[in-house]
C-alpha positions as CSV (number, residue, x, y, z in Angstrom):
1,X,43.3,160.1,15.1
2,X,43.9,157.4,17.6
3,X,45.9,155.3,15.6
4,X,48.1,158.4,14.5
5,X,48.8,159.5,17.6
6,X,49.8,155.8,19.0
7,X,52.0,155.4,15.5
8,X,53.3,158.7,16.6
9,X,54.6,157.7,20.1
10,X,55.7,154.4,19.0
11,X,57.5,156.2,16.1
12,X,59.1,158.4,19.0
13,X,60.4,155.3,20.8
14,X,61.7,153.3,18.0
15,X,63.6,157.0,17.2
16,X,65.3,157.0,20.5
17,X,66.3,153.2,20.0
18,X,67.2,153.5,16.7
19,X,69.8,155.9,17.9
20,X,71.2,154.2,20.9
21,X,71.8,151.2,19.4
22,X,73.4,152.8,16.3
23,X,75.2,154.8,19.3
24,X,76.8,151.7,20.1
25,X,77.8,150.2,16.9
26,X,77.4,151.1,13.2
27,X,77.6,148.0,11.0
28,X,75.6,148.1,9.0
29,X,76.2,151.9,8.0
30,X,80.1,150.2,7.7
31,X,78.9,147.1,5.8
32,X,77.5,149.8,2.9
33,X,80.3,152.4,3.6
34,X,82.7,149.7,2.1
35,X,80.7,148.6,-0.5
36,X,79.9,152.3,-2.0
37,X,82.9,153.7,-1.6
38,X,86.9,153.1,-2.5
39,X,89.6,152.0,0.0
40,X,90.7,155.5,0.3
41,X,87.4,157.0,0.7
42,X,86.3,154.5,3.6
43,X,85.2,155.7,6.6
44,X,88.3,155.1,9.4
45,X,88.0,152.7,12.0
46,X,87.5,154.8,14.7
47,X,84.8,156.8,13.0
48,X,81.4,156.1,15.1
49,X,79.1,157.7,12.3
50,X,76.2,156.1,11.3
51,X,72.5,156.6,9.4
52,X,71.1,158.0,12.3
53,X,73.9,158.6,14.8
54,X,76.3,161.9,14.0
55,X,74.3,162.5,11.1
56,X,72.8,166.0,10.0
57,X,69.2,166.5,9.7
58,X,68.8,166.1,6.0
59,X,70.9,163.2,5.4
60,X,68.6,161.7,8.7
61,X,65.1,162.5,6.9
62,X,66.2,161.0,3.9
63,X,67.3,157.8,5.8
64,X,64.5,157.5,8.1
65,X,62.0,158.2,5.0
66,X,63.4,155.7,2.7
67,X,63.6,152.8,5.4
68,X,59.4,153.6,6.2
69,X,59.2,153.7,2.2
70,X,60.3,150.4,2.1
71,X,58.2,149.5,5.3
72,X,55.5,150.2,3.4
73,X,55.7,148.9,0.2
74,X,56.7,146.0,2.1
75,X,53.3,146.1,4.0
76,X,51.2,146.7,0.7
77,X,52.2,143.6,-0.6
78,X,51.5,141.3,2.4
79,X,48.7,143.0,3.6
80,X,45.8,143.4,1.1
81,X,44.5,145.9,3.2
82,X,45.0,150.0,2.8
83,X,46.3,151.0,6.2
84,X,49.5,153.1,5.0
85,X,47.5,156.2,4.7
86,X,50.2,159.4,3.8
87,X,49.3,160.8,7.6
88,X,50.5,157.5,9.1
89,X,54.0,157.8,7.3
90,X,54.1,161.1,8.2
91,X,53.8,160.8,12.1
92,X,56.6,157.7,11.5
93,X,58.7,160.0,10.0
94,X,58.2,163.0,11.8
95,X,57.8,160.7,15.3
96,X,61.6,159.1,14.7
97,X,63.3,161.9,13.8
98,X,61.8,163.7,17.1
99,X,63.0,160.7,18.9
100,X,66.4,160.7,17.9
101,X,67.2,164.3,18.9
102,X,65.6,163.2,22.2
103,X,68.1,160.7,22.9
104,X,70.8,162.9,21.1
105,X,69.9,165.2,24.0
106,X,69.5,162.8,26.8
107,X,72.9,161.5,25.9
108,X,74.9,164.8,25.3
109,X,73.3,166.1,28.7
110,X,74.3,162.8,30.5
111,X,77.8,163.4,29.0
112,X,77.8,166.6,30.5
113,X,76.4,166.1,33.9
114,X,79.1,162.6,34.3
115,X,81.8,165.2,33.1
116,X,80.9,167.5,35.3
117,X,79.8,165.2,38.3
118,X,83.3,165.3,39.7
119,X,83.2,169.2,39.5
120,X,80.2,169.5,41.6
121,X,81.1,167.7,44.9
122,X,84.0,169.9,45.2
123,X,81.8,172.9,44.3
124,X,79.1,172.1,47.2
125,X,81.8,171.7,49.7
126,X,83.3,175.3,48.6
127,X,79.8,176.6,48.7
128,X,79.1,175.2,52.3
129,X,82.3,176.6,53.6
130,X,81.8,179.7,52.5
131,X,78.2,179.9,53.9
132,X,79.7,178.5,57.5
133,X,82.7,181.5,57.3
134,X,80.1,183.9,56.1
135,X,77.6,182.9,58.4
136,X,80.7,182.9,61.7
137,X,81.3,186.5,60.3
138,X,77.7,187.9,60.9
139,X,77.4,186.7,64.2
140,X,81.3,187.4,65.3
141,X,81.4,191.2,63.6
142,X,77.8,192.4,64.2
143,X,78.2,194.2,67.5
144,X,81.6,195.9,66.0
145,X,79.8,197.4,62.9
146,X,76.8,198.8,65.1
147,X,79.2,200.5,68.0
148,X,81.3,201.8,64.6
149,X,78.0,203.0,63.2
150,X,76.9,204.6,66.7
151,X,80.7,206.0,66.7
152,X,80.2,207.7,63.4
153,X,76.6,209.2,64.3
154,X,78.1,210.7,67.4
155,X,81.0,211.9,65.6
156,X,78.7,213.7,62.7
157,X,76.7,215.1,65.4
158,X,78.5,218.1,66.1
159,X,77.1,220.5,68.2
160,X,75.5,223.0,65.9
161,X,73.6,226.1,66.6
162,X,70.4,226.8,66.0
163,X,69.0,228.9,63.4
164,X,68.5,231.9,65.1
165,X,71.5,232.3,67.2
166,X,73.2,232.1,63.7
167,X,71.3,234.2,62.4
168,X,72.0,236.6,65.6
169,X,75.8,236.6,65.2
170,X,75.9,237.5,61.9
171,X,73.9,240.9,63.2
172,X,70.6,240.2,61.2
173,X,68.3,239.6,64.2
């Protein structure tokens, strides 16, 4: 269970590298893009797709699984010994894919917070000069609104009579 779970977050990291530096440039994914496919089906030069990078999650799993297939064939025939247990290539698998939405999260939410880092120095300074007017108006305009508010309770209080000298002019009591 050990092993698993280090394979596991190893498999995690070499997902979020595996996407950055495909991120950065796709040759190889180029190199095999121009070899399977005609001059009019070629991917265009500005095109930043790769095996990993822009890919949907299908097309992914089947890259990612057939490059830990080969891994470990690879490994069965140098090493004598029966390590590449179907749980072990399952955490690789499952572990790189995880990885590379992580770092196709960290890097959309960098993009936005960069995009939006202009934005939200100019916001701050809004906020803080509307808290400084608000604040000026609650110290300035607090005596006015309670003499208006003692104003309108002396106005409402008319000078009523009571209950029994109404009662007396209308000739009941």
């Amino acid at each position: 269970m050990t092993l698993e779970l280090l394979i596991f977050i190893a498999a995690i990291l070499f997902g979020i590298i595996l996407f950055w530096r495909e991120s950065q440039g796709n040759k190889l994914y180029r190199f095999f893009n121009k070899m399977m496919n005609s001059k009019e089906l070629q991917m265009s030069i500005t095109n930043k797709k790769g095996f990993i990078y822009q890919q949907n999650f299908l097309l992914r799993l089947v890259y990612i699984s057939t490059f830990f297939l080969v891994l470990v064939l690879i490994a069965r025939f140098i090493i004598p010994i029966d390590i590449t247990t179907v749980s072990l290539f399952t955490s690789m698998i499952f572990g790189t894919l995880l990885g590379t939405y992580i770092a196709g999260f960290i890097f959309k939410s960098s993009a936005i917070i960069e995009e939006q880092s202009e934005n939200l120095g100019d916001t701050f300074n809004d906020v803080l000069e509307k808290g400084k007017g608000f604040v000026k108006d609650l110290k300035t305009e607090e005596p006015v609104a309670i003499k208006k508010a003692q104003e309108e309770v002396k106005d409402s209080k008319v000078e009523e009579k009571s209950a029994r000298e109404r009662l007396k002019d209308k000739g009941l009591l």
